[in-house]
C-alpha positions, 0 to 999 in steps of 0.5 A: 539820163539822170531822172533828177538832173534839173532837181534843185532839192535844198539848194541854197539861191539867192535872188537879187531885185526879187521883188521885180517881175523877172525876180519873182518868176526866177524866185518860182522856178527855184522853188517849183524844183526843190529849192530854197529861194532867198529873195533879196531886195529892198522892199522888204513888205513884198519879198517877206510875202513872196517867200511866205508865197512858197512856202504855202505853194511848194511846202518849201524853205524861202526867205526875204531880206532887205539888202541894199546890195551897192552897199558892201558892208550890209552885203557881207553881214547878210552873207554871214546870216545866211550862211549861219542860217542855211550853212551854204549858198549853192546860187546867186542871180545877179538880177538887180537893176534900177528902173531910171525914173528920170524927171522930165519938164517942157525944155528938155528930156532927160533920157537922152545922151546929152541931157543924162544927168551923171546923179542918174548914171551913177545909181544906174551902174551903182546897182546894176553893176557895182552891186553884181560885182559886191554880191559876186564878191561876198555871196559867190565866195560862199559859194567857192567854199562850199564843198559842190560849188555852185552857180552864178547867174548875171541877167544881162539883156538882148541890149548886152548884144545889140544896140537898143533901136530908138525909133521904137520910142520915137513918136509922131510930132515931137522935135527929135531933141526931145524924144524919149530914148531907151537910156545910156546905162541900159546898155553900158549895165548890161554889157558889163554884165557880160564882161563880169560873167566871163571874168568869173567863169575863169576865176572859181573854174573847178567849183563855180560855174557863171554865165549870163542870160540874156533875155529879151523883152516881156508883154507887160501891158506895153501900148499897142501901137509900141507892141506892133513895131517891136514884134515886127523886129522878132524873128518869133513876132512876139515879146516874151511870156512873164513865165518863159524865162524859168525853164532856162533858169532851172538849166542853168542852175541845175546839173543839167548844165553841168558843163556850161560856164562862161557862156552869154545865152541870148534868149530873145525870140531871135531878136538879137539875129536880126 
């Protein structure tokens, strides 16, 4: 086997919603390897620090923009800059997705199906899916032009495979009108993801090879009593470590995975067996 099969070196790859907690650690992996992470999004304080970060930590090129990725035109002149920068693009990780932060008052919770406001479902999609497809559009037509194509990787969710279980979120006391649920746009974002993935994987097939990761959730501070009645639905009978997801995300962009395109790869502890 190829010692350097999983070797990134000067591999141009861009990150979307790199200032969040998978973004960062996806940022990293690529670094670690030899390449070059292009951190996107719209904070831009945090992804200039990021990319300061490794290049301090790996003595390796990175770079933070400010992208807001639902809107096409600031999509296509920063893959213009880019590429006038770097002179390609070898990834992408559409990895971008709003955290809904939906208002809630004493009549009504608003994360349940029949009070979600269509203002927040359209941002959701806006973003989570609409801005996968723009930067698939732009950034993955780059990567088409580039002599050794590339990858695009869609970070889908165990929730693209499996229903989400609101009782995980049910709590003691509360009318059911009024308990809180895992959101509609969660699962139709992630979903679509998927269905995206397999759109693109026939699309560019001879140089662009796209799949998704499904990941399932990480420990993150979550109260205890919600840890205890999520691991029990895990076959592993934990979540997921900050850094477990890097190893599957330098496979898949690497060469290691040269003939992988096309493929929804649930990496969940077993969750989405069950």
């Amino acid at each position: 086997m190829d010692d350097n099969i999983f070797d990134l070196t000067d591999r141009v790859i861009l990150i979307t919603g790199a200032a969040g907690l998978l973004g960062y650690q996806h940022a990293d992996a690529i670094a670690s390897a030899g390449g070059i992470p292009i951190l996107l999004d719209l904070n831009e304080k945090k992804v200039r620090a990021q990319a300061k970060e490794f290049k301090k930590k790996y003595s390796c090129e990175s770079a933070g923009y400010i992208v807001d990725i639902t809107d096409e035109d600031k999509v296509y002149h920063n893959c213009r800059h880019i590429m006038e920068v770097y002179g390609k693009i070898d990834g992408l990780i559409n990895n971008a997705a709003n955290n809904p932060k939906v208002e809630s008052n004493s009549t009504k919770n608003f994360s349940r199906l029949e009070n979600f406001p269509l203002e927040i479902w359209e941002k959701d999609i806006a973003v989570g899916l609409t801005g996968a497809f723009i930067c698939s559009k732009h950034y993955g037509n780059a990567i088409f032009k580039n002599n050794n194509g590339g990858v695009i990787i869609n970070i889908s969710s165990d929730l693209g495979l499996i229903a989400p279980d609101q009782r995980l979120y049910k709590k003691n006391g509360i009318d059911d009108d009024m308990q809180a649920v895992k959101p509609v746009t969660y699962s139709v974002v992630k979903s679509g993801l998927i269905g995206l993935t397999r759109y693109l994987s026939t699309y560019w097939p001879e140089k662009v090879r796209c799949n998704a990761l499904c990941p399932g959730g990480i420990e993150a501070g979550q109260p205890e009593e919600f840890l205890k009645k999520v691991t029990s639905r895990i076959p592993m009978n934990r979540l997921a470590k900050v850094n477990e997801y890097q190893g599957i995300i330098n496979f898949l962009l690497s060469d290691a995975s040269s003939y992988m395109n096309g493929t929804i790869l649930p990496m969940d502890g077993g969750r989405s067996v069950w």
